[in-house]
C-alpha positions in Angstrom: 17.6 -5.5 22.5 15.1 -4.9 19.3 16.8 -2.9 16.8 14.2 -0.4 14.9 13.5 -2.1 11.4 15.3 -0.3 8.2 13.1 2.2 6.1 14.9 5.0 4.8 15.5 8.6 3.4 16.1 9.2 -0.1 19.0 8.0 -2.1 21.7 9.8 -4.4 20.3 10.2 -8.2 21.0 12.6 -10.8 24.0 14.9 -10.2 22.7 18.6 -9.2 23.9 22.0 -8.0 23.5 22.8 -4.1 25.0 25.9 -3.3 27.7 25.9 -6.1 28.6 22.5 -5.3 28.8 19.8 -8.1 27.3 16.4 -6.5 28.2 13.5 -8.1 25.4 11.0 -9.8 25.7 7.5 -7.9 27.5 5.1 -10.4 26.1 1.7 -11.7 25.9 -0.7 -8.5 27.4 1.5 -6.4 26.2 0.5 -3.1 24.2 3.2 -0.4 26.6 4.2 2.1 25.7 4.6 5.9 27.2 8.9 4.9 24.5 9.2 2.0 21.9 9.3 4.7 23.1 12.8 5.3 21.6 13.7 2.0 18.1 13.2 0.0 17.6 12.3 -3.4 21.7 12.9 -4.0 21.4 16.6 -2.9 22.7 17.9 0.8 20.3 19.3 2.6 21.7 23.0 3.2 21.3 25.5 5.9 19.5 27.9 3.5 17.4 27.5 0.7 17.2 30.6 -1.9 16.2 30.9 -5.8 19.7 30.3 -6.8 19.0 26.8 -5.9 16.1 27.0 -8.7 17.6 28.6 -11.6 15.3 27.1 -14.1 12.1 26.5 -11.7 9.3 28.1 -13.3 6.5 28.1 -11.1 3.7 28.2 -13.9 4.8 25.3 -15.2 6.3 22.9 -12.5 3.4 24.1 -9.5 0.7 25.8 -11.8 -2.8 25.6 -9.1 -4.2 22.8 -7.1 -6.7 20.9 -9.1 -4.8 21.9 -12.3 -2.2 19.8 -14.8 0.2 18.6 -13.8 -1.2 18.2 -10.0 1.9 19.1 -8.2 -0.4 21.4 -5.8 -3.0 18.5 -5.4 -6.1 17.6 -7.6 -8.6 19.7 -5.9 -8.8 23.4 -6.2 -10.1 23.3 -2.9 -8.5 20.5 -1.1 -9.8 20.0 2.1 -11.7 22.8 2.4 -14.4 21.3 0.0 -13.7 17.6 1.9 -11.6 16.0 4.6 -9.4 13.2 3.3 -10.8 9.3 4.2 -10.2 8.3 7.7 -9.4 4.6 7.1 -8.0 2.6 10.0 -6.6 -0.9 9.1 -8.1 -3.3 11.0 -8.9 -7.2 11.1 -7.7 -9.4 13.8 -8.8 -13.3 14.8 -12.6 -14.4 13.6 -14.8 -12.2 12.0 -17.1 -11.5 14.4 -14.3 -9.7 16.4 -13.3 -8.3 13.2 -16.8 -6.7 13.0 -16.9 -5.7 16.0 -13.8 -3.9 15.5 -15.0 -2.3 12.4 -18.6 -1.1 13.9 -16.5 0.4 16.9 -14.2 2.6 14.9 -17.2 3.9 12.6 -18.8 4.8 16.0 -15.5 6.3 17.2 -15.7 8.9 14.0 -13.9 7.1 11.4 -15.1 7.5 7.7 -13.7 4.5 5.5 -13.4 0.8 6.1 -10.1 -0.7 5.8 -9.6 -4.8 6.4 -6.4 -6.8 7.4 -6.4 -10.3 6.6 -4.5 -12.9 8.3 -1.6 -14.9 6.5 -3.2 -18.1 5.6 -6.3 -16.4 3.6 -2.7 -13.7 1.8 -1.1 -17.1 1.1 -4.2 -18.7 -0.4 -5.0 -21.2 2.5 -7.9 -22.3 4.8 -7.2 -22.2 8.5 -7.2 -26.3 8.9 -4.3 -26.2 5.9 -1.0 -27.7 7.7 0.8 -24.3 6.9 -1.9 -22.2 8.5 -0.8 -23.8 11.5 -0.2 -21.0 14.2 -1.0 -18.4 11.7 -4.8 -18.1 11.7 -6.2 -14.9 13.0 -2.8 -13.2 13.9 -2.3 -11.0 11.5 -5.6 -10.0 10.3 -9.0 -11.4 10.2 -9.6 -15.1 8.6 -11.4 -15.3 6.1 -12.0 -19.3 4.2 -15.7 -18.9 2.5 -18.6 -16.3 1.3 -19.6 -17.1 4.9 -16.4 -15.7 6.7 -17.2 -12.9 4.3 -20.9 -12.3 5.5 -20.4 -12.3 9.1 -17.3 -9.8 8.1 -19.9 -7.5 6.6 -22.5 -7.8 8.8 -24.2 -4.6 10.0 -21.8 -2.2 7.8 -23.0 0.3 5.6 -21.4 -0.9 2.3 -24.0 1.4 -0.2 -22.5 4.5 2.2 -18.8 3.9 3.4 -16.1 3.0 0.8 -14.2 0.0 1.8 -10.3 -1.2 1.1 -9.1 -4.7 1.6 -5.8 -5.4 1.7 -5.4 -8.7 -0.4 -3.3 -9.6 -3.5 -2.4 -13.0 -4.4 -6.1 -14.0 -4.0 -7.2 -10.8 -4.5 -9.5 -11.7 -7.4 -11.1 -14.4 -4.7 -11.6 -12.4 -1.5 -13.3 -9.0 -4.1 -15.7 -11.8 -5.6 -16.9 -12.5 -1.7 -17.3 -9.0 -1.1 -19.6 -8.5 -4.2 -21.3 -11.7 -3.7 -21.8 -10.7 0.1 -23.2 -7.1 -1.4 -25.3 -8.9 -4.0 -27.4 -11.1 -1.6 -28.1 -7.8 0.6 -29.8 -6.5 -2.6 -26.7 -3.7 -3.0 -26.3 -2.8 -6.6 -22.4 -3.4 -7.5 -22.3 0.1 -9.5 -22.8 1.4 -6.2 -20.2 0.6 -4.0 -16.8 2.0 -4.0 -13.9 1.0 -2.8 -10.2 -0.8 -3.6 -8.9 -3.6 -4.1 -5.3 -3.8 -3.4 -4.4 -6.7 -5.7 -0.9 -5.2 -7.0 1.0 -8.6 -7.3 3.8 -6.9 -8.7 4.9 -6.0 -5.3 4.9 -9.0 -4.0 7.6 -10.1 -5.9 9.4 -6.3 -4.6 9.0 -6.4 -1.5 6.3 -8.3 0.7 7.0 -11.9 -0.9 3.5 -12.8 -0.2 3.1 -14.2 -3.9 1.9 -17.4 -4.8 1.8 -18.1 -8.4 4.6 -17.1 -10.9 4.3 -13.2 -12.3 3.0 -13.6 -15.9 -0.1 -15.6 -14.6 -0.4 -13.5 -11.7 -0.2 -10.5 -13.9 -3.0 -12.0 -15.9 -5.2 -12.4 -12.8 -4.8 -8.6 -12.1 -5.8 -7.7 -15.8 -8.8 -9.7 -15.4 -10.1 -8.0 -12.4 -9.4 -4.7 -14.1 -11.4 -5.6 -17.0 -14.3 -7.2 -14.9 -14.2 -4.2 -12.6 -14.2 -1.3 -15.6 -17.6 -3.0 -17.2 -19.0 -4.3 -13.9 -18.2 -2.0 -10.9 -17.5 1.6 -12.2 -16.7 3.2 -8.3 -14.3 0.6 -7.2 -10.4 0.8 -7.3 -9.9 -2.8 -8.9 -6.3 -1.9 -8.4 -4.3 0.2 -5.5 -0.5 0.7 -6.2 1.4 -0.4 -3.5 4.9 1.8 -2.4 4.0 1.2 0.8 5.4 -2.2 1.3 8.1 -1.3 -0.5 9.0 1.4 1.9 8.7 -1.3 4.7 11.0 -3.9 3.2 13.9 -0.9 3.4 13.6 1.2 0.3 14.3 4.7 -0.3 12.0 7.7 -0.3 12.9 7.6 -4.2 12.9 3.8 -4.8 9.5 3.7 -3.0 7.8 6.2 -5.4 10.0 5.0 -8.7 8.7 1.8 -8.5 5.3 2.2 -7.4 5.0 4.5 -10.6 6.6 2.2 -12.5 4.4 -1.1 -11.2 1.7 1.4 -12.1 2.9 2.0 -15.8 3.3 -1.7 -15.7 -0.2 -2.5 -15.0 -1.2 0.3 -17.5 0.6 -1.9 -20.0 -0.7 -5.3 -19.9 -4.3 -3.2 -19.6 -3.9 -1.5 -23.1 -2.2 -4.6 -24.4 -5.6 -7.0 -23.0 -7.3 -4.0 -25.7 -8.8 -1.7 -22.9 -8.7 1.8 -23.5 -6.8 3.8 -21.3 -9.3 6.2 -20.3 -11.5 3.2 -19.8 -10.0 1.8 -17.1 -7.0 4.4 -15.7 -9.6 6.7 -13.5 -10.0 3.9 -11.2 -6.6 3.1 -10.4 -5.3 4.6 -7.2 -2.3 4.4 -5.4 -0.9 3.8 -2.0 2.2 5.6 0.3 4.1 5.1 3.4 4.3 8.4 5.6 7.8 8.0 6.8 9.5 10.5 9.4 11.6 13.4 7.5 8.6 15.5 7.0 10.1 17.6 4.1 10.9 14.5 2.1 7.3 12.7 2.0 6.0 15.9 1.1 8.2 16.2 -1.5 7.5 12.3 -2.5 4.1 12.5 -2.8 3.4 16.2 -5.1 6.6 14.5 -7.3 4.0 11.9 -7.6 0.9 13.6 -8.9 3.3 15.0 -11.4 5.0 12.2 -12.5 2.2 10.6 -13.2 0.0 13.3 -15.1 2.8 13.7 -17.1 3.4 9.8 -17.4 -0.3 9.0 -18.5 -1.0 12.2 -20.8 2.9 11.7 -22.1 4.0 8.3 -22.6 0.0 6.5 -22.8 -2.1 9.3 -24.9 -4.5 9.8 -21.8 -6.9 12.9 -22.6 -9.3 11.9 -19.7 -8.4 14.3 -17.2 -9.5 11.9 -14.9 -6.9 9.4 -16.0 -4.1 11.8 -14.8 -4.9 11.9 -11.3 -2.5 10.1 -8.8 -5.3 9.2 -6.0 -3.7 7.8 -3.2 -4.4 6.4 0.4 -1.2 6.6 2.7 -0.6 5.0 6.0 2.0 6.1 8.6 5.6 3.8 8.8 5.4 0.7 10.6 8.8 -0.3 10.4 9.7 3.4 12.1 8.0 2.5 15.3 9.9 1.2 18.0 9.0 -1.8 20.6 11.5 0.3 23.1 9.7 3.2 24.4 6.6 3.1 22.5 4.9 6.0 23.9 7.3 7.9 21.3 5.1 6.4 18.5 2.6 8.8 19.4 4.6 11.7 18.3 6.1 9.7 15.2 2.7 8.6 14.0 1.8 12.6 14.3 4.7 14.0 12.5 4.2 11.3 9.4 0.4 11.9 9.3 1.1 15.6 9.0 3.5 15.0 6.0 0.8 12.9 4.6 -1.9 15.7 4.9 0.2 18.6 3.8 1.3 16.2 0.9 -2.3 15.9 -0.1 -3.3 12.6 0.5 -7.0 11.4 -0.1 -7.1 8.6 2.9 -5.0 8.2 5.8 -4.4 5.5 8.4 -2.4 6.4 11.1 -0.6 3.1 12.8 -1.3 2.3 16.9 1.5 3.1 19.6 1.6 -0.6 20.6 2.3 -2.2 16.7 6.3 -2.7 17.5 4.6 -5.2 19.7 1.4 -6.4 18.6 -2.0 -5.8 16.8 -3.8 -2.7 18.4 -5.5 -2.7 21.2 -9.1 -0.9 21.2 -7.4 2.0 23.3 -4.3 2.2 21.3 -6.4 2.1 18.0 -8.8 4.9 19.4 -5.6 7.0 20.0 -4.2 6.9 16.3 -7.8 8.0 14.8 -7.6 10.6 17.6 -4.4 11.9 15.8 -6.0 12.9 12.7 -9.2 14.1 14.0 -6.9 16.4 16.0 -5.1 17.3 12.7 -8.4 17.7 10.7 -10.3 19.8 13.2 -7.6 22.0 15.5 -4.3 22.2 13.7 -5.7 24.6 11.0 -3.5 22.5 8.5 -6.8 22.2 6.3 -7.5 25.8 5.7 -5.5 26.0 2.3 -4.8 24.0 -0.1 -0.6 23.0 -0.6 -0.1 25.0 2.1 4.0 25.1 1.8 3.8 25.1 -1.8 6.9 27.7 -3.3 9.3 26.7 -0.7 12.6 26.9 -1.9 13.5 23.8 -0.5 10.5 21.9 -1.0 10.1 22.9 -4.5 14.2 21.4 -5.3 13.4 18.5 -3.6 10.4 18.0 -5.4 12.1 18.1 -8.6 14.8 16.0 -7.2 12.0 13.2 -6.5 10.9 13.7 -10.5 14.3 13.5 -12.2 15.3 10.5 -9.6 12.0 8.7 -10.9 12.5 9.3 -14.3 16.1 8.2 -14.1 14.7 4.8 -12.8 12.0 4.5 -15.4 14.8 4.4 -17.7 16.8 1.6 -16.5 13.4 -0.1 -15.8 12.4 0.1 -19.4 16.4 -0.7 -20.6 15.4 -3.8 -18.5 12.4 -4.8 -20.9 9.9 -3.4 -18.1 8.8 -4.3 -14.4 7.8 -8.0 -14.9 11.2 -8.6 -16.3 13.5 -6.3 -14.2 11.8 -8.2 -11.2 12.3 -11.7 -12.9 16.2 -10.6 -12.6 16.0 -9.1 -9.7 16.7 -5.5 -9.4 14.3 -3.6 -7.7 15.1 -6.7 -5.1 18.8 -5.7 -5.5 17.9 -1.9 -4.8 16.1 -2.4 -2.0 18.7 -4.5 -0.2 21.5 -1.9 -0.5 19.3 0.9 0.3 18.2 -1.5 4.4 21.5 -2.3 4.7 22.7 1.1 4.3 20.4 2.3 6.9 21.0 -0.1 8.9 24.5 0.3 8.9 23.8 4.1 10.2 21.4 3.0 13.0 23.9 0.9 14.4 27.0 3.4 13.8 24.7 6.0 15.7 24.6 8.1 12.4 21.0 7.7 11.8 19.7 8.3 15.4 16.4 6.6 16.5 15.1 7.6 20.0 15.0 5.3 22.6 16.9 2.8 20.4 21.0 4.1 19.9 20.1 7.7 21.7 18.3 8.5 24.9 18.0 4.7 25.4 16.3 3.5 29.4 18.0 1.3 31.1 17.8 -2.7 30.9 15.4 -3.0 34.6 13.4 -0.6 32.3 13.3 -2.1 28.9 12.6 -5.5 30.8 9.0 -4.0 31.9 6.4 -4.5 29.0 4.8 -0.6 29.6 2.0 -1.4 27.5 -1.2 -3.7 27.0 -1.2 -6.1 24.1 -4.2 -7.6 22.3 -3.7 -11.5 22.6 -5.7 -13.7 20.0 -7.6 -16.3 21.6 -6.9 -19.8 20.1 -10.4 -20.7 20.3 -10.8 -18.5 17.4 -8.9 -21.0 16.0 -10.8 -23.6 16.7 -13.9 -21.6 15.7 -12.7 -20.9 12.2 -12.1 -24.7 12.1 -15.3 -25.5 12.9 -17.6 -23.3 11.0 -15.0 -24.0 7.9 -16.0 -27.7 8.7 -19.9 -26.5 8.6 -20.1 -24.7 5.4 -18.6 -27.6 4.0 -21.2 -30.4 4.9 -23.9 -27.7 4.0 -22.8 -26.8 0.8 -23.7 -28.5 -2.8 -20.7 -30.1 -2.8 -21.1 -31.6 -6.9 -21.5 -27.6 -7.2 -18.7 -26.6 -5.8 -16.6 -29.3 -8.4 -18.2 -28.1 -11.1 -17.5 -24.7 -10.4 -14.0 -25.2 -9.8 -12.9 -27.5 -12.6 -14.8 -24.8 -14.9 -11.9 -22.2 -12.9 -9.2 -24.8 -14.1 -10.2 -24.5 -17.6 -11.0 -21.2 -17.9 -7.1 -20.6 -16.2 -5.6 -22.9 -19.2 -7.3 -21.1 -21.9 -7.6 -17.4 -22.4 -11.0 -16.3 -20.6 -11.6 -13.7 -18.0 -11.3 -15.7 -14.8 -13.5 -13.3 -13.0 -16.8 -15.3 -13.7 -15.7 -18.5 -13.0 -14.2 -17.1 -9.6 -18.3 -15.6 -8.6 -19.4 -19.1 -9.5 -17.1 -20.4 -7.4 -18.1 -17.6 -4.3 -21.6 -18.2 -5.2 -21.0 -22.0 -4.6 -19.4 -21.6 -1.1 -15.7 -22.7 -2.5 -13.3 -21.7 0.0 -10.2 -19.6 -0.9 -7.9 -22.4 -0.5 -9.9 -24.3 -2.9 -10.1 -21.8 -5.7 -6.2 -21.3 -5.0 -5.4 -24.5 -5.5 -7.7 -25.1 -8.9 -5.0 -22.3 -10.1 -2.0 -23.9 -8.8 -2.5 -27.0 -10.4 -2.6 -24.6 -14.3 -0.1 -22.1 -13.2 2.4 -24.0 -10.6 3.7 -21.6 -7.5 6.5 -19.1 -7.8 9.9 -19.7 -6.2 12.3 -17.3 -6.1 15.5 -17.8 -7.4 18.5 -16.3 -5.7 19.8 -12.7 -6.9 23.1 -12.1 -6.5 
């Protein structure tokens, strides 16, 4: 029988008061264990909340009002009430005409953003008739090989008028050029379109391991696109900080948010260091949350956020930009809570991790299918999730006030739980030399692995209950019977990607195309913005796997070593 995949509540930090009681701080490489799920952020969770458990919470200063330093309340005075957050359903699945198709259906359905998937090949850097591709192309997203794929993608969509995100980060700086060449030859000016690039590498290495070159290089890459983006593309998110990968590969509620921030601060970094100003480039970076299911604890997670980072860019990087202060962020529900037993039930989880996400504040919401513990979503099951947060947006009243459970006893303690716990890991993070070298040895790796085996540990101990997986479980006859349809790729999308990969190149220019990329190689061994060189490349029909591999050949392919 499947087991539900580790994700997490928060784990012990600083020590703190509850109700008299002294807690302990967790010590130095002290493990998670399976009993600390009983707590969040080190503090039990009490029967009663009262403003003895706030003794120094001053509400001017730690909640002040929404749209005002330091954010806790949200950035806009009027929250939803002056706009509905972004509904942006992930999608992308076998060639891109289905993929198009797709998209088109859930703008008609009522959805408000675009949001792509790409397949592993095209995240790995490879065309679909690479060996490694093998079995891989269209399954987990759309394929994607040229500035063709890209066009037939697009086709039809209102890019001057919707705001699109693609989920992409190794070849990140590739697949963004496509979409700006592909907005270019429809006669779209670029300072027009908005949107977000996900492109936080850093992460990678964290969590979803879908890297391909080592980090310095890789960081470099990102830093290119944010300079290219801040003097090219003023509306687009060149950059979208990524916790919510993190929160998949089994982290905390804290770890998650600690080092999202602290990728962020990373990224802010290398940005000031390339000589960009911080206000010049920081309004357009935007973050990117998980929704996971103890209500109280996301909320907590994501107005600890705002704060942390108003205070982080004003405090520790001179930001005087009030725009440069603003934690923007997208946040999709927890895949890795959803259950292939029973999946009716993730339905009501989806609901309850959408609602922390909206009373949390977020600015664009996805809200995962019923039918993901199994497969990529079926038109019905997709229809259903977008259905969830029109029904939260239009007839739960949830949108008539901004923060609406703002001076909660105990949402406000574990709000400031979230910010000491962050600011806790900052400093070991920093101690460490920063991200790109704590992740070079290891440790947010470290942290994340204690923190899934710790929860895993409590799923199968029955502590953490999951329904329908250790409680309330059907019986085998039951669990045998698949209750559910599931979208199946065709593998002639396979062979179609083949083929019209095969096309584009005997169209092409092909003494082009090698100019273009051995003008990539160079500009990769010296000290140029890459970003040109890529365009030319796009312009010039070079494929992904191509442009990949000019960089491979300058900056070798990461492998990483064993952490112990």
């Amino acid at each position: 029988m499947k087991s539900a995949p580790p994700g997490g509540r928060g784990r012990p930090g600083s020590a703190a008061k509850g109700k008299g009681r002294s807690v302990p701080a967790r010590q130095e490489n002290q493990p998670v264990k399976p009993e600390d799920f009983t707590t969040i952020s080190g503090v039990p969770v009490e029967e009663l909340y009262t403003p003895d458990d706030l003794p120094e919470f001053n509400p001017a200063v730690e909640l002040g009002s929404p749209g005002e330093y330091p954010f806790t309340r949200g950035i806009h005075a009027d929250m939803y009430q002056g706009r509905l957050w972004t509904m942006r359903q992930f999608s992308g699945y076998g060639t891109p005409e289905e993929s198009n198709r797709r998209l088109h259906y859930l703008l008609a359905q009522g959805q408000t953003g675009l949001s792509i998937a790409f397949d592993l090949p095209t995240l790995m850097g490879y065309d679909p008739d690479h060996m490694l591709a093998e079995g891989e192309v269209g399954k987990c997203g759309v394929s994607v090989s040229s500035l063709a794929d890209m066009e037939t993608l697009l086709e039809g969509l209102p890019l001057d008028r919707v705001t699109t995100s693609m989920t992409i980060n190794s070849p990140a700086a590739m697949i963004w050029a496509m979409y700006l060449v592909a907005v270019e030859k429809r006669g779209i000016d670029w300072k027009k379109i908005s949107g977000t690039t996900q492109n936080d590498i850093l992460k990678e290495y964290i969590a979803q391991k879908e890297y391909i070159f080592p980090p310095k290089p890789s960081m470099r890459l990102v830093v290119d696109t944010i300079e290219f983006g801040t003097r090219n593309t003023p509306r687009w998110n060149t950059i979208s900080l990524s916790g919510y990968h993190i929160r998949e590969a089994g982290s905390t509620a804290l770890q998650e948010l600690a080092f999202t921030l602290r990728d962020g601060m990373e990224y802010v970094q290398w940005s000031v260091d390339r000589g960009l100003a911080v206000d010049e480039f920081a309004p357009r970076l935007s973050f990117f949350f998980n929704a996971h299911n103890d209500l109280f604890e996301e909320i907590a997670k994501y107005r600890a956020a705002r704060k942390v980072w108003a205070k982080v860019m004003r405090e520790r990087f001179g930001a005087r930009d009030r725009r440069s202060w603003l934690c923007r962020f997208h946040t999709q529900t927890a895949g890795c809570s959803l259950t292939a037993q029973q999946p009716y039930n993730n339905v009501m989880r989806t609901t309850v991790q959408a609602l922390a996400a909206v009373l949390g504040g977020t600015q664009s919401l996805h809200t995962n299918s019923l039918d993901e513990a199994w497969a990529l979503p079926t038109e019905e099951a997709a229809t259903i999730a977008l259905r969830t947060q029109q029904i939260l947006a239009y007839e739960s009243g949830v949108t008539n006030t901004a923060d609406p459970l703002g001076g909660s006893y105990f949402l406000e303690k574990l709000t400031l739980d979230m910010e000491r716990g962050c600011f806790e890991y900052f400093e070991r993070i920093d101690a460490l030399g920063g991200m790109v070298e704590a992740v070079e040895q290891g440790f947010p790796q470290r942290e994340i692995h204690d923190a899934a085996y710790a929860y895993q540990q409590a799923v199968e101990s029955g502590k953490k209950k999951i329904v329908g997986v250790n409680v309330f479980k059907e019986s085998p006859s039951e669990e045998s019977e698949r209750p559910i349809k599931i979208l199946a790729i065709d593998e002639a999308g396979v062979r179609h990607q083949r083929d019209q990969l095969k096309r584009v190149r005997e169209s092409r220019d092909g003494p082009r195309v090698e100019d273009s990329l051995r003008a990539l190689e160079g500009a990769a061994e010296g000290r140029e913005n890459m970003m040109p060189y890529i365009l030319n490349c796009v312009r010039a029909y070079a494929t992904v796997g191509e442009m990949c591999d000019a960089l491979r050949r300058v900056f070798g392919t990461y492998q990483e070593p064993a952490f112990h």
